[in-house]
C-alpha positions in Angstrom: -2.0 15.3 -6.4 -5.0 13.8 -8.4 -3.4 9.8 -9.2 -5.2 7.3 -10.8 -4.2 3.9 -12.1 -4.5 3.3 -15.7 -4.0 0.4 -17.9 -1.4 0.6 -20.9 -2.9 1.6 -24.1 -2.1 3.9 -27.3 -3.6 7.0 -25.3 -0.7 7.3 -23.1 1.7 5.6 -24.7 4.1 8.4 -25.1 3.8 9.5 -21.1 4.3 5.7 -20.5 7.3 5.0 -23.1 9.1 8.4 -21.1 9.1 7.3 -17.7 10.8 4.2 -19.1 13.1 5.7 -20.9 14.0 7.7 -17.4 14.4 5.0 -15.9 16.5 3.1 -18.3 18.9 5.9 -18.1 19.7 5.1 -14.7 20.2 2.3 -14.6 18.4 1.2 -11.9 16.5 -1.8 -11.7 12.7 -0.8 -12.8 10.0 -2.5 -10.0 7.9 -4.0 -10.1 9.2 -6.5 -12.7 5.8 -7.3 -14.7 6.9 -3.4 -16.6 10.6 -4.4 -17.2 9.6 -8.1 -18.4 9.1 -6.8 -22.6 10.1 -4.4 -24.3 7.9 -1.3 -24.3 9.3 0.0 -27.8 7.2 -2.9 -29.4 4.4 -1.1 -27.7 1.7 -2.8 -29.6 2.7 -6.4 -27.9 3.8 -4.8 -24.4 -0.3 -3.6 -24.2 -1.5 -6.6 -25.2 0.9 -9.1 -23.1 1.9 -6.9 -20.0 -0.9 -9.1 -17.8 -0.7 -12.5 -17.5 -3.2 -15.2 -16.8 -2.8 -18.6 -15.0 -2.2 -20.6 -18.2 1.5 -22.2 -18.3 1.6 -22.2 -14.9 1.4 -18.3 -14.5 -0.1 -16.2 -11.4 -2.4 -14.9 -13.1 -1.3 -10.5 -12.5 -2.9 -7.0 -13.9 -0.4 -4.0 -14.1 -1.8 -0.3 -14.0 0.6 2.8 -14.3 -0.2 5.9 -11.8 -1.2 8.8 -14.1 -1.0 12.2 -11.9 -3.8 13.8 -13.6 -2.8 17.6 -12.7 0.6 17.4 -14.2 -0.7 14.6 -17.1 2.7 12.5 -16.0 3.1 8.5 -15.4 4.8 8.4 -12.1 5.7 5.0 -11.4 3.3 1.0 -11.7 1.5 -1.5 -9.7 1.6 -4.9 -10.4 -1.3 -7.0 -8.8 -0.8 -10.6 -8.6 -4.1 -12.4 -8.2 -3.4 -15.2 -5.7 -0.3 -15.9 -3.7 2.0 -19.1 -4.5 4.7 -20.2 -2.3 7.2 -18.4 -3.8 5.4 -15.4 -4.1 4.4 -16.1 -0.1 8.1 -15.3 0.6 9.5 -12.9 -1.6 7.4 -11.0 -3.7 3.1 -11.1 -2.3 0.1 -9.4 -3.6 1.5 -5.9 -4.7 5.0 -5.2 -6.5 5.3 -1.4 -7.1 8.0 1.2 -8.4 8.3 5.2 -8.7 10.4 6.6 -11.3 13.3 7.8 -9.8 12.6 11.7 -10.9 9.3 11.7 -8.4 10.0 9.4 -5.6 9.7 10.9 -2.1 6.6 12.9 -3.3 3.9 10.6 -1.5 3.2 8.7 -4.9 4.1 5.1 -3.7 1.8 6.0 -0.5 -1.5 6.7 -2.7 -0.6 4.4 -5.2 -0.8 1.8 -2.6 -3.9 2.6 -1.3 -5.8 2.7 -5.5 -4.0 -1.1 -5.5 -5.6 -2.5 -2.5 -8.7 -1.5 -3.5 -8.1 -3.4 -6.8 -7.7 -6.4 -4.1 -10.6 -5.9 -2.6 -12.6 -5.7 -6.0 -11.5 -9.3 -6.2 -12.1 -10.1 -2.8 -8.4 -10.3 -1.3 -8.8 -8.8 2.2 -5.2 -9.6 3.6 -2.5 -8.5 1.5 1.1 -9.4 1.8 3.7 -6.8 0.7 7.5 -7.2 0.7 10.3 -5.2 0.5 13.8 -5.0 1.0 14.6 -3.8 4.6 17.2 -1.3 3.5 14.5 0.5 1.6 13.1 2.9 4.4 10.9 4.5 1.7 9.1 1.6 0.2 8.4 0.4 3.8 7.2 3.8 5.6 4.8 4.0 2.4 3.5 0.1 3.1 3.4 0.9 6.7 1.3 4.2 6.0 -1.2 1.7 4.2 -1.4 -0.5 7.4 1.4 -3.0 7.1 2.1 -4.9 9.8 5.6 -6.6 9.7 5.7 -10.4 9.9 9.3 -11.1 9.8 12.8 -10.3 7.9 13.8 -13.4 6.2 17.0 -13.5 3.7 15.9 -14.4 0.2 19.1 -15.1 -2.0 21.2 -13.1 0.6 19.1 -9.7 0.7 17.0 -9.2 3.5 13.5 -8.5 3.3 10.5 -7.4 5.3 7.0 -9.1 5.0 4.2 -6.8 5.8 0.6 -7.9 6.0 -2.3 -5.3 5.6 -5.8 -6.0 6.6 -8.1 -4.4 4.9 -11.0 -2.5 6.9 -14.1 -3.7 6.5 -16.8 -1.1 4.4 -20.3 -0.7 5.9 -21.6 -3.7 3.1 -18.8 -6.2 4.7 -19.6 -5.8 8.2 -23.6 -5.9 7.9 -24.9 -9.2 9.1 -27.5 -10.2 6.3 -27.4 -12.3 3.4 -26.6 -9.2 1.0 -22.8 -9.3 2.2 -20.8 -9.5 -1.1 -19.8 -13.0 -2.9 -16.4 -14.0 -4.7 -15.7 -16.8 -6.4 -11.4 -16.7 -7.1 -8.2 -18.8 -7.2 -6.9 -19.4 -3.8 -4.0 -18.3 -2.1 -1.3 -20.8 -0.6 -2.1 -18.6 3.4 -5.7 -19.9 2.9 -4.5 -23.9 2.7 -5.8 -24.3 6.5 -9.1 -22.9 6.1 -10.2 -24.4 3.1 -8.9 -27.8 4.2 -11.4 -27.2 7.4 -14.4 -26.3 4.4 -13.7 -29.8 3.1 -13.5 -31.3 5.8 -16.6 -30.4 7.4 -18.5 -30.5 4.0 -17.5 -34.1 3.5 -18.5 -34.9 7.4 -22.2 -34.5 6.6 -21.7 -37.4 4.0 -20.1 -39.6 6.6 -22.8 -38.9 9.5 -25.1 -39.7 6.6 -23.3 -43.2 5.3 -21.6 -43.9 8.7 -18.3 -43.3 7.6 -15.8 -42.9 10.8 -12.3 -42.3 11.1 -11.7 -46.2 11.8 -13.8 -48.0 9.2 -13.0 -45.6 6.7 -9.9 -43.2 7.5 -9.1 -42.4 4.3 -12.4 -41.3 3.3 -12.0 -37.1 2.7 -13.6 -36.0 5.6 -10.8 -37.9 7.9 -8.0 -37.8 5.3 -8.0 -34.3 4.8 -6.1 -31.6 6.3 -3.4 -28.4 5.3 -0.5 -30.4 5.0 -2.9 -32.7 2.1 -3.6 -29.6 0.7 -0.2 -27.9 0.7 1.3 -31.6 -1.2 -1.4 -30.8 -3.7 -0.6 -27.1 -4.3 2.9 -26.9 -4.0 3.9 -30.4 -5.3 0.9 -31.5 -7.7 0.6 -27.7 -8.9 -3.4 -28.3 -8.4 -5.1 -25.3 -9.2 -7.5 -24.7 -6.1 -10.7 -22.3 -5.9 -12.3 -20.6 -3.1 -15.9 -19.2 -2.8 -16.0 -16.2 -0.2 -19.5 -15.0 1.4 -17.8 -11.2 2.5 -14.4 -12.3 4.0 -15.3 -16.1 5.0 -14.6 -19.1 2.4 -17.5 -21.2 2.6 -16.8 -23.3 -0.4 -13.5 -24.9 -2.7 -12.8 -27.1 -5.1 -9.4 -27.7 -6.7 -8.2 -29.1 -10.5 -5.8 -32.4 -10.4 -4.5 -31.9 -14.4 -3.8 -35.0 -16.5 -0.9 -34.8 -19.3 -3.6 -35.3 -21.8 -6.4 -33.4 -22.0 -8.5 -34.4 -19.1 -9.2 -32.8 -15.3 -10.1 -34.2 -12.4 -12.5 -32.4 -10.2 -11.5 -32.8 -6.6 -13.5 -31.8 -3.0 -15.9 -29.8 -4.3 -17.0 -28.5 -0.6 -19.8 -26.2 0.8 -20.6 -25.9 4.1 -23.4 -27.0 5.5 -24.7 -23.8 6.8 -24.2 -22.1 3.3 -25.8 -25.1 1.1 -29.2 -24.3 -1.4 -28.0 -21.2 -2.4 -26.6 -21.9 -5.8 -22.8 -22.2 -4.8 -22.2 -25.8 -5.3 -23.5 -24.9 -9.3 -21.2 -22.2 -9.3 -18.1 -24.0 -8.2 -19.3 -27.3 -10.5 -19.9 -24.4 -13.8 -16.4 -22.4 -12.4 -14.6 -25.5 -12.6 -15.3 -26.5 -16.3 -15.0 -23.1 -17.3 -11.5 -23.2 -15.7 -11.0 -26.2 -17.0 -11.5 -25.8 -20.3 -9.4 -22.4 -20.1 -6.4 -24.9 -19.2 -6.8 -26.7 -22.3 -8.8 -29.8 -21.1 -11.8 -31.0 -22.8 -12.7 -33.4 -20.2 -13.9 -33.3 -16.6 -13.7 -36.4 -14.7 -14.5 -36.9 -11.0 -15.3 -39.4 -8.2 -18.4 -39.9 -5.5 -20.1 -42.4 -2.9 -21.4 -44.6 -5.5 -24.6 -45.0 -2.8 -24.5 -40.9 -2.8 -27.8 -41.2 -5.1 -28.6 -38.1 -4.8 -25.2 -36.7 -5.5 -24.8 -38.4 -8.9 -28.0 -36.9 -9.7 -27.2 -33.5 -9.1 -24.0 -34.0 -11.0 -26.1 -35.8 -13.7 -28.3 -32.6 -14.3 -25.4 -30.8 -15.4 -24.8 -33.1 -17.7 -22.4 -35.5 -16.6 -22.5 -39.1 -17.2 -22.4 -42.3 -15.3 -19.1 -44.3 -16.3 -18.8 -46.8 -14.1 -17.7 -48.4 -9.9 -15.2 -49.7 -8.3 -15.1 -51.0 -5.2 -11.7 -51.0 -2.9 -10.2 -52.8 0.8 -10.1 -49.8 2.5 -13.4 -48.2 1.5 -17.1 -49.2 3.1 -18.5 -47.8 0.3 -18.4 -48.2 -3.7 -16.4 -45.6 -5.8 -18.6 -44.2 -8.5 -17.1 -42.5 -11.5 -18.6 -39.5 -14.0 -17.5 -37.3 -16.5 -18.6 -34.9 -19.0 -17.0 -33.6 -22.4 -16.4 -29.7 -21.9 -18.1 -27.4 -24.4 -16.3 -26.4 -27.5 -16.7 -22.8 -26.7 -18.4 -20.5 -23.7 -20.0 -17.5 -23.7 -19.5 -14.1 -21.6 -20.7 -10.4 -20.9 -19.2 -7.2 -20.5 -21.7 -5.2 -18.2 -22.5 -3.1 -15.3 -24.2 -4.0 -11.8 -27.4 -1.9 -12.9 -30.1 -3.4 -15.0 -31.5 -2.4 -18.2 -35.0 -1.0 -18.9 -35.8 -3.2 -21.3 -33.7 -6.3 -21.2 -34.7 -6.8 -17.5 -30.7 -7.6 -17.1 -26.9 -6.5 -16.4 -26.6 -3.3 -18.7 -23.9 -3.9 -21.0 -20.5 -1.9 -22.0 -21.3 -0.4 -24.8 -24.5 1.0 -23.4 -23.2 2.2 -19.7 -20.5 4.3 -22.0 -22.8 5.2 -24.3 -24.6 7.1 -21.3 -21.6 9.0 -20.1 -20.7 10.3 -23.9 -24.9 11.3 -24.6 -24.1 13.0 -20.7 -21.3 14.6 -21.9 -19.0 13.6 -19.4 -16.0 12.6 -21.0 -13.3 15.1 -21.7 -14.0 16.0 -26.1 -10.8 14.5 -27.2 -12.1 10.8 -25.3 -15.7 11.2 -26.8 -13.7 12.0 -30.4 -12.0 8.7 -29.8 -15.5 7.2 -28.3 -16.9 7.7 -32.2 -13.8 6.3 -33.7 -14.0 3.5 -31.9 -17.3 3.1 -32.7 -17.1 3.3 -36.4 -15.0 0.2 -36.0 -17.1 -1.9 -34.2 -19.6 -0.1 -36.2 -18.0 -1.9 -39.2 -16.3 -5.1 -37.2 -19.3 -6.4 -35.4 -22.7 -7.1 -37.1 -25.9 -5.5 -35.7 -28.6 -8.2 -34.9 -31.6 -6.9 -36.4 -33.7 -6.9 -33.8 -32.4 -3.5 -32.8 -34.5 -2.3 -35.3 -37.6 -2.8 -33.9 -36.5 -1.7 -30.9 -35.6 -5.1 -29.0 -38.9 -5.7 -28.5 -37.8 -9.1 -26.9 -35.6 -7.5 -24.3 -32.7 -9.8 -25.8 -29.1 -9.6 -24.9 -25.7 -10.3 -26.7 -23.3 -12.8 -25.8 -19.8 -13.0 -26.9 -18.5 -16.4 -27.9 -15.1 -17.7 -26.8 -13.9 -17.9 -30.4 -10.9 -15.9 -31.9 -13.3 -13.7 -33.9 -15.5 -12.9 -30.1 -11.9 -12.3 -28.4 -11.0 -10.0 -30.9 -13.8 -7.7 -29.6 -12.5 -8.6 -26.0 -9.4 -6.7 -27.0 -10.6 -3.5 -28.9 -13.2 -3.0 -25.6 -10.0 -1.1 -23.9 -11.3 2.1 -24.5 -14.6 1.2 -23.1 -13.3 -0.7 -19.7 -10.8 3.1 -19.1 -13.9 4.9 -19.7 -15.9 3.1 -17.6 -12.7 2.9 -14.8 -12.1 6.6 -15.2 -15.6 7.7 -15.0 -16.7 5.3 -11.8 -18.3 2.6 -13.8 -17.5 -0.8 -12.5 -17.0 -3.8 -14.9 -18.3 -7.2 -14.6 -18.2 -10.1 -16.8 -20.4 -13.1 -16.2 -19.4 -16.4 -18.0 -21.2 -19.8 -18.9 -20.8 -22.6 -20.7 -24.3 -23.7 -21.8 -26.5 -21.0 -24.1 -28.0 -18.9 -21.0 -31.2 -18.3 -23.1 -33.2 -18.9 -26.0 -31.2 -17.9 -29.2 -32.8 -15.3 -31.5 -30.0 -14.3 -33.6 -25.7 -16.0 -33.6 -22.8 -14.8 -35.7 -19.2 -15.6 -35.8 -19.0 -12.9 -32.4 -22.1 -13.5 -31.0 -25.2 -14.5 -29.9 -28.4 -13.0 -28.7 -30.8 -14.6 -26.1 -34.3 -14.1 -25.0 -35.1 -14.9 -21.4 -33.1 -16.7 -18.9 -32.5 -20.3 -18.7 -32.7 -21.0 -15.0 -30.6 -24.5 -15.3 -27.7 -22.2 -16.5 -25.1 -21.3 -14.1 -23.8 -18.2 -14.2 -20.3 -16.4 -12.8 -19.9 -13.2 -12.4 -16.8 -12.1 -11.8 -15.7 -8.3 -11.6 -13.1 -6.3 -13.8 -9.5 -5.2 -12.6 
């Protein structure tokens, strides 16, 4: 057995459109239920829409299909969903998976398992929750194989299920004790209320020991007011979505979105703790948050501080938001002070690899990390064949900045804009992102709202920047 998970595309659409028909034929209900939800004989919009993102109130999910490379044959799908809500807490968690029923009891579910959880741990999810119903002894044995450690059977619309937890080991990286452990920066999970409430809470206490803020002459200040069941009102009832920054497995910082019927959003409890502060996360949650924002549709970010928190509204200030005014209320020894800040008509992201160029001095790009695998020859002919057709399209899609010419004596590096024309590109990368997924090349993109550098060249697609602007934030966030 040689299985790999691979995303749905026109290269296997025929191995993918057979095990649905199989299963169709059954009659059975096809799991998970992300690969049932359109219909795969419009194949073209099944690709394009199978994952879905958190807009409209979505969990945001990625679904791969388990390719048995030795017999070239799609033997069942994985659906990953991204963060857990509380519905998703009881009946459904992290991983939804199925086998066709021609190959089940072959130890497919079993390995597919183990490929998916280490797609959670490319995004930094280090406790899974799996369910299943109890009466299906295979589906559990294969969970329990994977280290699933069952919670408890609850009955979910009169079927009984089992809710297994798996902790992931930690790798060498994890468990070293230096500042080099890895960084996430993802939507949170409705298990990790309690400890981010904790995060805020401390965070906030270093502003009260510095303004003399207690719990009786100001009680409803964050640092006092805050706890899980705050935070559970606000993400099951509000429907705020909350973010959590992870240093290896421990959320250090959070921030969460209150979202107006127009198109404003409220930054709330942006929280680092003290012990992890002047290391750049408090800009990555402030820049994570308008990009998020403005992904939701808002074109305004509003928020509140200690108006007497000069140094605060400074830092806030620098990224460009503005002072709009005070007020001051009963139960607060301390002046409310209001800012805000217009979010960018557009962003700009990479494609790229962890390794950095020669020349740019920066995050080698897609098109370059598969360039090296087809001039090493290590595709199979009939994906380097594709490779070149691929290429004449972009070839005649994309313009060339002409710097290239020369040789990019600059060292600068292309940015895609968050326009229709830059998405476009987003979508015709597939080929590249299986190449690179196939072949052991792991994708990140990195996003920001402000230009990261100065501009040499700008299209409709693109732009190109020499240098780095150190006042832009950057995320970086892998690819699943």
């Amino acid at each position: 057995m040689k299985l790999r998970l691979v995303k749905a595309n026109g290269r296997n659409k025929e191995l993918i459109c057979d095990m649905l028909d199989e299963w169709y034929a059954t009659g059975e209900k096809i799991v998970p239920y992300a690969i049932r939800r359109l219909d795969y004989r419009d194949y073209e919009n099944y690709c394009k829409n199978i994952d879905t993102d958190n807009n409209h109130g979505h969990v945001a999910t990625t679904t791969w299909f388990a390719l048995d490379e030795e017999r070239n044959i799609i033997v069942g799908a994985v659906n990953l969903r991204h963060y857990l809500d509380e519905r998703l807490l009881l009946d459904g968690g992290h991983i939804g998976d199925g086998i066709r029923p021609s190959e089940r009891r072959k130890g497919y579910a079993t390995e597919m398992i183990r490929l998916a959880l280490e797609k959670c741990r490319e995004l930094g999810i280090f406790r899974v929750l799996m369910v299943c119903d109890k009466d299906n002894i295979g589906s559990a044995r294969s969970i329990q194989k994977n280290g699933g450690v069952l919670e408890n059977e609850p009955e979910v619309d009169g079927v009984v299920q089992q809710r297994y937890w798996i902790t992931l080991p930690e790798t060498a990286e994890e468990a070293e004790d230096s500042e080099n452990k890895p960084e996430f920066l993802r939507r949170m999970s409705i298990d990790e209320v309690p400890e981010c409430a904790e995060v805020v809470r401390k965070s906030f206490r270093t502003v009260a020991d510095e303004f003399g803020f207690t719990a009786e002459n100001a009680p409803r200040f964050t640092a006092f007011a805050t706890d899980a069941n705050r935070l559970y009102y606000q993400f099951c009832m509000e429907r705020r979505p909350m973010f959590a920054y992870l240093v290896g497995r421990k959320i250090v910082g959070y921030y969460s979105l209150a979202l107006s019927e127009d198109e404003t959003a409220e930054l709330s409890n942006l929280s680092v703790l003290p012990e992890y502060r002047h290391r750049g996360i408090g800009a990555k949650l402030l820049t994570d948050a308008m990009i998020q924002a403005k992904s939701l549709g808002k074109t305004m970010l509003k928020m509140g501080i200690v108006e007497e928190n000069k140094r605060l509204r400074k830092w806030y200030e620098s990224f460009g938001f503005i002072h709009t005014g005070t007020q001051k209320f009963d139960f607060f020894p301390f002046t409310c002070g209001y800012l805000e800040r217009e979010l960018p008509k557009t962003k700009y992201y990479r494609v790229h690899t962890a390794d950095m160029a020669w020349i740019t001095k920066q995050p080698r790009g897609i098109f370059t990390a598969v360039g090296k695998l087809i001039d090493a020859e290590i595709p199979t002919k009939e994906e380097i064949a594709e490779y070149w057709r691929n290429r004449e399209y972009f070839e005649e899609v994309l313009p060339v900045p002409p710097y290239y010419e020369a040789g990019n004596p600059d060292g600068a590096v292309t940015w895609f804009k968050d326009t229709p024309e830059g998405n476009e590109i987003w979508q015709q990368m597939t080929f590249y992102r299986d190449m690179g997924e196939k072949y052991g090349v792991r994708f990140y993109i990195s996003e920001c709202i402000e230009i990261p550098g100065e501009v040499v060249y700008e299209d409709d697609f693109q732009i190109a920047v020499k240098g780095k602007k150190e006042s832009v934030t950057v995320i970086a966030r892998p690819i699943v």
